[in-house]
N, C-alpha and C positions, 0 to 999 in steps of 0.2 A: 504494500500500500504506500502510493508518495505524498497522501495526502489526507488531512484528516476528514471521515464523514457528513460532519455537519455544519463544518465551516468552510471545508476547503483548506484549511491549514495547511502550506506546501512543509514534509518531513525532512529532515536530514538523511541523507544516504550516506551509510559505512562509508567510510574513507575519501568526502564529498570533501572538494575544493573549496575555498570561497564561501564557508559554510555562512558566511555573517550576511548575504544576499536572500540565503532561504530565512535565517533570524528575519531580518530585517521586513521580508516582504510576508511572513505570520504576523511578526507586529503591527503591521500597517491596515492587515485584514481585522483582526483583535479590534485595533484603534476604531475601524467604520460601521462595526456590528455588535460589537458588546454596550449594552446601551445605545443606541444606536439613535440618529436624528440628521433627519435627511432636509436639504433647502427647497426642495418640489417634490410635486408627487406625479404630475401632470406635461410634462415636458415631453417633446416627441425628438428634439436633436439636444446634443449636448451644448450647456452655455458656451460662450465663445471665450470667455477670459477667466477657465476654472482656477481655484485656489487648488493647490497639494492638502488633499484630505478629502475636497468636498464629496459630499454624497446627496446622491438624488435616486428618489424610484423610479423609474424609466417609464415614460407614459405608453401609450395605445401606438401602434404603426412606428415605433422609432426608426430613425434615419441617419447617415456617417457612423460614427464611431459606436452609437449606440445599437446601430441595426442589429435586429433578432434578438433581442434582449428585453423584451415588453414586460415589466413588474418586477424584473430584477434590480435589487439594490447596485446600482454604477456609482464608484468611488476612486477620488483622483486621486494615483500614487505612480510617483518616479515619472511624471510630466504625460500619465496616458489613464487609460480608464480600465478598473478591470471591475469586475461585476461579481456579483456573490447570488443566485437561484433561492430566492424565500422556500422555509418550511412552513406548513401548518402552526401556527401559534406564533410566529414571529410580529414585534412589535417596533413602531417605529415613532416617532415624534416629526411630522410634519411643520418645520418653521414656517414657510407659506403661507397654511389655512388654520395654523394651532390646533388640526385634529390631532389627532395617537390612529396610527394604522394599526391594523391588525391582519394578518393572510392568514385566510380560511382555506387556502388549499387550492384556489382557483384564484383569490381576487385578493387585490388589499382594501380594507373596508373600515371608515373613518369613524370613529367614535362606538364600535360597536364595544358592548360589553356581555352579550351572549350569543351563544351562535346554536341551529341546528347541525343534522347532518348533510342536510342538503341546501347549504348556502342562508338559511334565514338567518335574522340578527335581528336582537332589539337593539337598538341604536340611544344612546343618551346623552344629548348635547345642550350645549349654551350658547343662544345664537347672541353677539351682543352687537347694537345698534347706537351711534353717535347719534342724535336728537338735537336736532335747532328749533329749539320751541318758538312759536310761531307768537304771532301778535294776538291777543284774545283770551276769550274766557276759555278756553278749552283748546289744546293742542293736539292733533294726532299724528300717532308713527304708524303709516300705513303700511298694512301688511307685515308687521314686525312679529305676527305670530304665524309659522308656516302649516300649509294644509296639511292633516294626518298628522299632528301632533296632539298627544298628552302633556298638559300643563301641568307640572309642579308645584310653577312658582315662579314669580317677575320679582326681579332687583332692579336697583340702581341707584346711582350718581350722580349726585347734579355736579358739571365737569366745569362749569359758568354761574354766576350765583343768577339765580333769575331775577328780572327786573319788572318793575310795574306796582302794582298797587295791589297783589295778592300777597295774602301773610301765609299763608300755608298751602299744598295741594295735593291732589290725591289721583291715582293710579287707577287705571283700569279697562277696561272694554265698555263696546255701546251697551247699553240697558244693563251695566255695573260697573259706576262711575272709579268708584272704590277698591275695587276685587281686590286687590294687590295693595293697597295700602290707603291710607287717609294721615289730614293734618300733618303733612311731610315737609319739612324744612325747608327755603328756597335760599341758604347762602348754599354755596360753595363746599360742596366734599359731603353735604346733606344727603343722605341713603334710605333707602325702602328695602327691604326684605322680605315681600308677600307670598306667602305661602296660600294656596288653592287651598281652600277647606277640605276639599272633597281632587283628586287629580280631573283636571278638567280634560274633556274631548274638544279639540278644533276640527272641523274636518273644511274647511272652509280658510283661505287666507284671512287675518284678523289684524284689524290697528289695537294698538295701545291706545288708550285717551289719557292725557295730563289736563285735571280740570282746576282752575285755580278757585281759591278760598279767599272769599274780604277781596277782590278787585277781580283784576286780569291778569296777562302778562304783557310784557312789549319784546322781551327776547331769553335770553340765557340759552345754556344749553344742559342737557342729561344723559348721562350712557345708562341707558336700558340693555338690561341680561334677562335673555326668558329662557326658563331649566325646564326641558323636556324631555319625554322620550318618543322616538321615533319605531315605524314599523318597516322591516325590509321581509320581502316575500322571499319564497328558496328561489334558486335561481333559474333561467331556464332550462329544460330538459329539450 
């Protein structure tokens, strides 16, 4: 065997020349896969001005250097690319999109944290959205809740202290001004942490409402986080 199983790890052979080349290029594998975090997930050619080290998962149809390498981890060492084939349960950190990959055998699949045997996955993610609160008694973040999700729970931030004539304000969806919090603080660094009484069903694209309390608003802004879970079906057959 010149190589280890599950890494690829290139071995030392009896009475091997040079043996600090095979060292060096295990360490470098070691260095891109153990804990591992990659700068895309989605790419189809490799960047044109890579760093020594970077690592990317090779998107759909890749092309140059990447050709025939679709989902494998390609990581830059000794000024070229060499690629490492995912197992089943391999996890990766996405800089990019902030998901966590996970390869189920077939795919890598962002945010899942269960899987069947035939490709399904509950999915549980935090979509978060910057918010330029609008002039008025009520601001909405359209579509900030995606269709087919279970609500947990909406947070957030006011990233801008809001301005206007409102003393307080409260979080929520149309016909539940509320849901997500009430009398919320409008300086700066001010936060909601609303939790769903009950996990809510969206099946439908959904705004956020920001209603304000004691006036209006004329601007600020807030980072809205909504904690969900997602449903992915098995995959095709």
């Amino acid at each position: 065997m010149s190589e280890t199983r599950r890494m690829a790890l290139p071995l030392i052979a009896a009475g091997q020349a040079q043996k600090h080349v095979t060292v060096n290029e295990a360490l470098a594998r070691l260095d891109a896969l153990v804990w591992p975090q990659v700068l895309s997930a989605d790419l189809a050619a490799p960047p044109a001005a890579p760093a020594e080290g970077d690592a990317h998962v090779v998107g759909a149809a890749p092309t140059g250097a990447w050709a025939g390498q679709a989902g494998s981890i390609a990581f830059r060492i000794n000024g070229g690319w060499d690629f490492a084939a995912p197992r089943p349960g391999w996890r990766t950190h996405d800089l990019d999109s902030g998901a966590m990959l996970t390869f189920d055998g077939a795919d890598w699949v962002a945010d899942a944290v269960a899987f069947g045997s035939g490709g399904a996955a509950t999915l549980g993610r935090v979509i978060e959205i910057d918010h330029a609160v609008a002039a008025g008694a009520v601001s909405t973040a359209a579509g900030a809740i995606p269709a087919g999700s279970v609500v947990l729970g909406v947070s957030a931030r006011v990233t801008s202290a809001l301005t206007g004539g409102a003393t307080s304000w409260s979080l929520g969806v149309a016909g539940s001004a509320d849901r997500y919090g009430s009398s919320l603080g409008v300086a700066q660094n001010s936060y909601a942490a609303g939790l769903t009484g009950s996990p809510q069903a969206y099946y439908n694209d959904t705004a956020l409402t920001l209603t304000a309390a004691g006036g209006s608003f004329t601007g600020g802004a807030v980072r809205l986080a909504v904690h969900l879970w997602q449903l992915r079906p098995p995959r095709q057959v």
